[in-house]
Structure formats: C-alpha cells, structure tokens
VOFINU-728125 format. One record per atom (N, C-alpha, C, O): residue in three letters; atom name; x, y, z. Coordinates in pm, 1 decimal, always signed. Example, Ala and Ser with C-alpha at 12.3 -4.5 7.8 and 13.67 -1.06 7.14 Angstrom:
<rs>
<r res="ALA" atom="N" xx="+1319.0" yy="-569.0" zz="+780.0"/>
<r res="ALA" atom="CA" xx="+1230.0" yy="-450.0" zz="+780.0"/>
<r res="ALA" atom="C" xx="+1320.0" yy="-330.0" zz="+780.0"/>
<r res="ALA" atom="O" xx="+1423.6" yy="-331.9" zz="+846.5"/>
<r res="SER" atom="N" xx="+1285.0" yy="-225.0" zz="+708.0"/>
<r res="SER" atom="CA" xx="+1367.0" yy="-106.0" zz="+714.0"/>
<r res="SER" atom="C" xx="+1290.0" yy="+3.0" zz="+787.0"/>
<r res="SER" atom="O" xx="+1340.9" yy="+113.8" zz="+803.9"/>
</rs>
This chain:
<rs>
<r res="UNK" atom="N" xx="+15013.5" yy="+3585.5" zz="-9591.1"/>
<r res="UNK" atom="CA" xx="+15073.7" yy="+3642.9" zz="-9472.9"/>
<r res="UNK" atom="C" xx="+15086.5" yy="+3794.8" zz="-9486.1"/>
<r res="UNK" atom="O" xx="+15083.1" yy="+3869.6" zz="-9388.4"/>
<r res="UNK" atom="N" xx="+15098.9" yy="+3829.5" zz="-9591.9"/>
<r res="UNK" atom="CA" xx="+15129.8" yy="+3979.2" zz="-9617.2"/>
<r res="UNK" atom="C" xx="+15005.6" yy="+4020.3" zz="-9545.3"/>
<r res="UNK" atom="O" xx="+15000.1" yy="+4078.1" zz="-9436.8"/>
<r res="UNK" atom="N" xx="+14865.6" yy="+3966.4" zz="-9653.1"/>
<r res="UNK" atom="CA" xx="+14770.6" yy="+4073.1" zz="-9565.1"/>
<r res="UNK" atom="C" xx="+14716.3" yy="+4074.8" zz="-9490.1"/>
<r res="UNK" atom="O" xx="+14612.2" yy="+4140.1" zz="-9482.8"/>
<r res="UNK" atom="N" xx="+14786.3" yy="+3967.6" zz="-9356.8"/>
<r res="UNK" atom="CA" xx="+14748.6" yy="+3956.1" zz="-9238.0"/>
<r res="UNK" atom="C" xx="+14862.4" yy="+4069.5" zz="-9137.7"/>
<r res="UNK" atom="O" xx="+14824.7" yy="+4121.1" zz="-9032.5"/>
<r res="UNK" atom="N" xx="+14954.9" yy="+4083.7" zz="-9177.4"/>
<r res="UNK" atom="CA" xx="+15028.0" yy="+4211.6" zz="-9125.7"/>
<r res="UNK" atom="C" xx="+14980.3" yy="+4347.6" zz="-9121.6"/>
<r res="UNK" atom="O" xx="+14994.0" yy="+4431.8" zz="-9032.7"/>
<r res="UNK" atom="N" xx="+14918.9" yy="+4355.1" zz="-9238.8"/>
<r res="UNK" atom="CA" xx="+14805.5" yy="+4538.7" zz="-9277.6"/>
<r res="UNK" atom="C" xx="+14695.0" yy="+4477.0" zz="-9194.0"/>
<r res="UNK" atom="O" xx="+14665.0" yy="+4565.0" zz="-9113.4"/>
<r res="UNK" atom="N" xx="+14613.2" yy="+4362.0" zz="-9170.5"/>
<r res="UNK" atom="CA" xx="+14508.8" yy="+4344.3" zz="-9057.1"/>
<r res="UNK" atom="C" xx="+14580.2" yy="+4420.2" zz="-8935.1"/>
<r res="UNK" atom="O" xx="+14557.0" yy="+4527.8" zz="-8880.0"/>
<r res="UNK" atom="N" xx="+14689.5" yy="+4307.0" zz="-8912.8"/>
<r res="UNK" atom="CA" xx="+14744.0" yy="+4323.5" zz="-8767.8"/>
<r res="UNK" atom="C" xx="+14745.7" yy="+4510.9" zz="-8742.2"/>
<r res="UNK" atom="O" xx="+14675.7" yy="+4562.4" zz="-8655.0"/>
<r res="UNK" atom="N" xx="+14798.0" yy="+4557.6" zz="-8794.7"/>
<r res="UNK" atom="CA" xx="+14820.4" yy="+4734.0" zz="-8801.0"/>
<r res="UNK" atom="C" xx="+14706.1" yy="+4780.4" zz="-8755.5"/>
<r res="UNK" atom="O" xx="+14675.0" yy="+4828.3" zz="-8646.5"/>
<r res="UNK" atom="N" xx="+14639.3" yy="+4757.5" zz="-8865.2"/>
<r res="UNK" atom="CA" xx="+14501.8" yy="+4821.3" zz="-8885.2"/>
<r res="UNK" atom="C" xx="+14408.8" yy="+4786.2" zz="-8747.9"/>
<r res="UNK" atom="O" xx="+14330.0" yy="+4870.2" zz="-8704.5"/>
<r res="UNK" atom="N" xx="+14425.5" yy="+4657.2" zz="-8685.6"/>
<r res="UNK" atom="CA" xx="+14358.8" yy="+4628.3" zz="-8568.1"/>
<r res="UNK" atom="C" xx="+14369.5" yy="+4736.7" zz="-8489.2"/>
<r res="UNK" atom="O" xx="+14283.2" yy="+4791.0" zz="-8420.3"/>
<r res="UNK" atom="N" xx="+14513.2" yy="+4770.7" zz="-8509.5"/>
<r res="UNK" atom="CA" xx="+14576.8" yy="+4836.2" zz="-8368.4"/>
<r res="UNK" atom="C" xx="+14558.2" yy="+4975.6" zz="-8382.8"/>
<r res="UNK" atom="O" xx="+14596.2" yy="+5054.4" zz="-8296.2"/>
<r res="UNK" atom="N" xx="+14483.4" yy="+5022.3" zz="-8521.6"/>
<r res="UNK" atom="CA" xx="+14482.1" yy="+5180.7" zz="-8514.0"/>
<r res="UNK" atom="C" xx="+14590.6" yy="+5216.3" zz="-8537.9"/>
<r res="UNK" atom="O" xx="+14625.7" yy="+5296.8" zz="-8451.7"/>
<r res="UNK" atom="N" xx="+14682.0" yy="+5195.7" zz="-8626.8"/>
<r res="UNK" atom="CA" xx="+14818.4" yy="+5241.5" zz="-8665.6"/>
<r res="UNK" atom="C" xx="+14801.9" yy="+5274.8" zz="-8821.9"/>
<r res="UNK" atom="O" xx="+14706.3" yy="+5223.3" zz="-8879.9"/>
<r res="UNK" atom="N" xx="+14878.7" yy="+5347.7" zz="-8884.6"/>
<r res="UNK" atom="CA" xx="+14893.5" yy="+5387.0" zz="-8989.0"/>
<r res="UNK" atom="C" xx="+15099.1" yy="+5339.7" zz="-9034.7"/>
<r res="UNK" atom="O" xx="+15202.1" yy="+5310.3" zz="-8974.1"/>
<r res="UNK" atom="N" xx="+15063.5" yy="+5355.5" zz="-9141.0"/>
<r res="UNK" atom="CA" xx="+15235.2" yy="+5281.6" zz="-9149.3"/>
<r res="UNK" atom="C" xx="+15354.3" yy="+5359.3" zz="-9124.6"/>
<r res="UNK" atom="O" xx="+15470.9" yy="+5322.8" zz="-9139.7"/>
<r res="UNK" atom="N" xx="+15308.7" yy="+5476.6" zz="-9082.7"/>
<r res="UNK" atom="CA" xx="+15395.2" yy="+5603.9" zz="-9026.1"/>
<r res="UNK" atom="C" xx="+15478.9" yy="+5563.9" zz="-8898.9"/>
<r res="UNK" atom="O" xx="+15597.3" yy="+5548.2" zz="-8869.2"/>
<r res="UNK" atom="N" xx="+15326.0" yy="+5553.5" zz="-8825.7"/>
<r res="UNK" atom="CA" xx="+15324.0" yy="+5528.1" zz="-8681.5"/>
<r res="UNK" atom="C" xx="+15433.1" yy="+5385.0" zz="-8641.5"/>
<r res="UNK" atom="O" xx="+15539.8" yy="+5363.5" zz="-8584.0"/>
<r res="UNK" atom="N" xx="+15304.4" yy="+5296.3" zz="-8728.5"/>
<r res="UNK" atom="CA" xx="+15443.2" yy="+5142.3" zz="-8692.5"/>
<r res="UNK" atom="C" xx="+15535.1" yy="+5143.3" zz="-8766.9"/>
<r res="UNK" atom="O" xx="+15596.4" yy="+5037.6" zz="-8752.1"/>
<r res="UNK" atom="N" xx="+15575.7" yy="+5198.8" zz="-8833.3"/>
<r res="UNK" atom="CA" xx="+15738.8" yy="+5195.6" zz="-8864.2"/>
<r res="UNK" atom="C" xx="+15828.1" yy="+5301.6" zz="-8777.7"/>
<r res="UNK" atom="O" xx="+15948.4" yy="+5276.8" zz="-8769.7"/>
<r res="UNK" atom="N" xx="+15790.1" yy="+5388.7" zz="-8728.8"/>
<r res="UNK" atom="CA" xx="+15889.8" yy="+5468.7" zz="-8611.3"/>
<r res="UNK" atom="C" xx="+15857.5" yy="+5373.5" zz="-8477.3"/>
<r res="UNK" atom="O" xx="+15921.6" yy="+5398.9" zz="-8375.3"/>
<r res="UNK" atom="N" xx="+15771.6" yy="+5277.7" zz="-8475.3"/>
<r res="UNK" atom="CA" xx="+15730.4" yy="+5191.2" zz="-8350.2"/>
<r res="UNK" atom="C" xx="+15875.4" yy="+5075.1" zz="-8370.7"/>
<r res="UNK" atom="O" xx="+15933.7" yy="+5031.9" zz="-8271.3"/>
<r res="UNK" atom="N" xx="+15919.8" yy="+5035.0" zz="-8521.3"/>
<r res="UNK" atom="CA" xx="+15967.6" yy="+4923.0" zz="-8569.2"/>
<r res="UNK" atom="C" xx="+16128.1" yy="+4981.2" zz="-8553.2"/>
<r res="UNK" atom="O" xx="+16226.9" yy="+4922.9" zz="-8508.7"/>
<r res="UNK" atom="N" xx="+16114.0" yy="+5114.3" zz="-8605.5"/>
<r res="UNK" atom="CA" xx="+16265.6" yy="+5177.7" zz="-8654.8"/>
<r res="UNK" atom="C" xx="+16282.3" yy="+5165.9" zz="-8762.3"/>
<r res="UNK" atom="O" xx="+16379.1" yy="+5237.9" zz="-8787.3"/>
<r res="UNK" atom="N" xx="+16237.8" yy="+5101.8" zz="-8882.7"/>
<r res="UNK" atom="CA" xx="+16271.1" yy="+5047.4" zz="-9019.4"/>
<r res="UNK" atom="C" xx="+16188.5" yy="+5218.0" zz="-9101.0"/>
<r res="UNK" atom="O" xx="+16125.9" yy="+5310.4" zz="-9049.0"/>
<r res="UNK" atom="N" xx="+16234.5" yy="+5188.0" zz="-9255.8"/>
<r res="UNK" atom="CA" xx="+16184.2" yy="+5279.7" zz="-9290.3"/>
<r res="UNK" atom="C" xx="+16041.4" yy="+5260.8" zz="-9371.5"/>
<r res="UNK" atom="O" xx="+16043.1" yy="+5145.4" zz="-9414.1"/>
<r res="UNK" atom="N" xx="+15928.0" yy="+5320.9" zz="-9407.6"/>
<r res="UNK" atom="CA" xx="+15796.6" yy="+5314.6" zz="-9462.2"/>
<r res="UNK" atom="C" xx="+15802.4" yy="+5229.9" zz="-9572.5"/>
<r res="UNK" atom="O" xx="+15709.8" yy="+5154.9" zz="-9603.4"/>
<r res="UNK" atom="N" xx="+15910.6" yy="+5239.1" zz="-9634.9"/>
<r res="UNK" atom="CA" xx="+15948.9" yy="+5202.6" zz="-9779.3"/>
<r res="UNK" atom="C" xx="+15967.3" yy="+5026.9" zz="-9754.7"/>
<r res="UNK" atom="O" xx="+15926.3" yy="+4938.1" zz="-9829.5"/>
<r res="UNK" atom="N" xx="+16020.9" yy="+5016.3" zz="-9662.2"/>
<r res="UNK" atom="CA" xx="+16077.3" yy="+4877.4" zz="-9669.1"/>
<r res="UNK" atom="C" xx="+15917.7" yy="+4829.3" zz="-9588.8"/>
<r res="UNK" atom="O" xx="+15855.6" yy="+4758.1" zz="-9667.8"/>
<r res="UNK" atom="N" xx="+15847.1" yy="+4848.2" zz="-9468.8"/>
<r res="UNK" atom="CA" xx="+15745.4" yy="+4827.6" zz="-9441.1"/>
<r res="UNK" atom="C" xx="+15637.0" yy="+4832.4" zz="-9551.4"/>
<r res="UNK" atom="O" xx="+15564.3" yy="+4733.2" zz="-9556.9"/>
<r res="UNK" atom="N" xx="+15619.4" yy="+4910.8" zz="-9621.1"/>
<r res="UNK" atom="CA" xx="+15494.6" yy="+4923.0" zz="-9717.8"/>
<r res="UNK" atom="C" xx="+15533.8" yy="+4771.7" zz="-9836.9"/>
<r res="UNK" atom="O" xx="+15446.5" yy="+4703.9" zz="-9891.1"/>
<r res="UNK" atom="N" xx="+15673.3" yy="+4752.4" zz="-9850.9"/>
<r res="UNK" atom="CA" xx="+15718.2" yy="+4657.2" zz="-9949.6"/>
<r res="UNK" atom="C" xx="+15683.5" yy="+4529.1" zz="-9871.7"/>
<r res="UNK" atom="O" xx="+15621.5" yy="+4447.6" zz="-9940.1"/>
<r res="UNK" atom="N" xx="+15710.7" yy="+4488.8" zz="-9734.6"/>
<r res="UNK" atom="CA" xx="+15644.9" yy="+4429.4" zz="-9669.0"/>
<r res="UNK" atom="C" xx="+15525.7" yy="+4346.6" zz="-9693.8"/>
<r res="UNK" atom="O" xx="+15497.0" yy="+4234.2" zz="-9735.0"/>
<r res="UNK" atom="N" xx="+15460.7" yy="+4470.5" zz="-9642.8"/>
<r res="UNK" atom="CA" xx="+15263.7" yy="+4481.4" zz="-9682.9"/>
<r res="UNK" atom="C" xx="+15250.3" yy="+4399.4" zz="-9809.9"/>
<r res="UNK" atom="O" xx="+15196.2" yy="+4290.2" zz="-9827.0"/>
<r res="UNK" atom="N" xx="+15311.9" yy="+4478.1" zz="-9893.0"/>
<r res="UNK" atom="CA" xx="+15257.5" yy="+4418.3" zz="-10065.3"/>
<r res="UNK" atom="C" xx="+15307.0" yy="+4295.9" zz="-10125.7"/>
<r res="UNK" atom="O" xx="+15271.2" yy="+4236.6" zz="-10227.4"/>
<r res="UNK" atom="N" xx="+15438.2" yy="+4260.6" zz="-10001.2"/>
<r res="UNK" atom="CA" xx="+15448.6" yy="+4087.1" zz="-10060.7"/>
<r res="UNK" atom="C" xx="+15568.7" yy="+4143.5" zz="-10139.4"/>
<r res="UNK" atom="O" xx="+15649.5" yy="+4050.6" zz="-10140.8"/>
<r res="UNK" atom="N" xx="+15616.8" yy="+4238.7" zz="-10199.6"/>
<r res="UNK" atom="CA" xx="+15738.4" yy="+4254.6" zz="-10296.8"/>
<r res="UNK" atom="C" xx="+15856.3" yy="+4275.5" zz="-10172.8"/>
<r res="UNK" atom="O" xx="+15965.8" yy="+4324.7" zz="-10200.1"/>
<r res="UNK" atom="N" xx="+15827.5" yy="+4240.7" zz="-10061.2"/>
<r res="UNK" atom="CA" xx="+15989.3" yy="+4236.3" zz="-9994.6"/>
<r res="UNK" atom="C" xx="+15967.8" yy="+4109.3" zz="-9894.1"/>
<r res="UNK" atom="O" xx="+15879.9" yy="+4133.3" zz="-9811.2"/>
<r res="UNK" atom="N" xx="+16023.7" yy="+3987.1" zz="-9882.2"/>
<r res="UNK" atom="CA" xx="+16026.2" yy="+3872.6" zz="-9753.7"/>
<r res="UNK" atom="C" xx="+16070.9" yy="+3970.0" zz="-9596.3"/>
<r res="UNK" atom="O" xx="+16167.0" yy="+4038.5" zz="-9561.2"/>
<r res="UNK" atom="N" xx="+15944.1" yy="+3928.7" zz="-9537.0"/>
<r res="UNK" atom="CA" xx="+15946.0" yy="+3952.3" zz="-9375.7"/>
<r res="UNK" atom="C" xx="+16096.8" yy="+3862.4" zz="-9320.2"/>
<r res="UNK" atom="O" xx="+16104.8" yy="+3739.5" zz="-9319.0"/>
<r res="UNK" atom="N" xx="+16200.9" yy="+3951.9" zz="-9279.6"/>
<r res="UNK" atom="CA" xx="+16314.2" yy="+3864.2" zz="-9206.3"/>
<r res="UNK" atom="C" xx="+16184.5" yy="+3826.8" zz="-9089.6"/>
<r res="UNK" atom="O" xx="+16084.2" yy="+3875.8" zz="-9037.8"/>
<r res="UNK" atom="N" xx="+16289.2" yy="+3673.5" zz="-9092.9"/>
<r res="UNK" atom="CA" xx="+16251.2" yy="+3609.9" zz="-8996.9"/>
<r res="UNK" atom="C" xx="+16364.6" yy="+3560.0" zz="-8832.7"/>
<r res="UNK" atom="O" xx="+16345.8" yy="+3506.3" zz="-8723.5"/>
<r res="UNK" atom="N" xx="+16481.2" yy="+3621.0" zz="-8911.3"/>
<r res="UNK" atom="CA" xx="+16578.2" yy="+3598.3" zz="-8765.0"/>
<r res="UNK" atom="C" xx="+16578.6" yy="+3651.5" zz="-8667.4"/>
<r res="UNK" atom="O" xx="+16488.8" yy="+3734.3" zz="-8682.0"/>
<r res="UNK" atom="N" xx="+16607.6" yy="+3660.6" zz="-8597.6"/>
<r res="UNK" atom="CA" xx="+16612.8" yy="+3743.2" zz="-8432.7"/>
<r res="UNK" atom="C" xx="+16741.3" yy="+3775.2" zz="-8445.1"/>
<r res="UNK" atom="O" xx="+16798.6" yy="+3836.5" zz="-8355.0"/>
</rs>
C-alpha cells in the first residue's frame, strides 16, 4: 500500500511538497508514510 500512495502522487504530478500543503500534514510525517515507517490513519 505504501507504494501505491507515491504512484497515486506521482500520477497526479505532485511532488511531496505540493501534496502535503494540499493535505496540511507535514513532509516528514508524509514521506514516513511513503516508506511504510509510519501507519496511514485510517479514521475520519
């Protein structure tokens, strides 16, 4: 699942700059994301 999230980005022409001021979160916690060393919340 992780590296279907860097697909998803990457589809869209985003860099992790971009979708994380898109998200509000910070690069750090997004890039940890990406690499599988942080769990995607899943609550709403």
């Amino acid at each position: 699942m992780y590296h279907r999230i860097r697909d998803l980005r990457e589809d869209k022409d985003l860099n992790q700059e971009q979708l994380t001021k898109l998200l509000n979160i910070s690069q750090t916690t997004y890039s940890r994301y990406e690499s599988g060393k942080l769990d995607i919340p899943t609550q709403l």
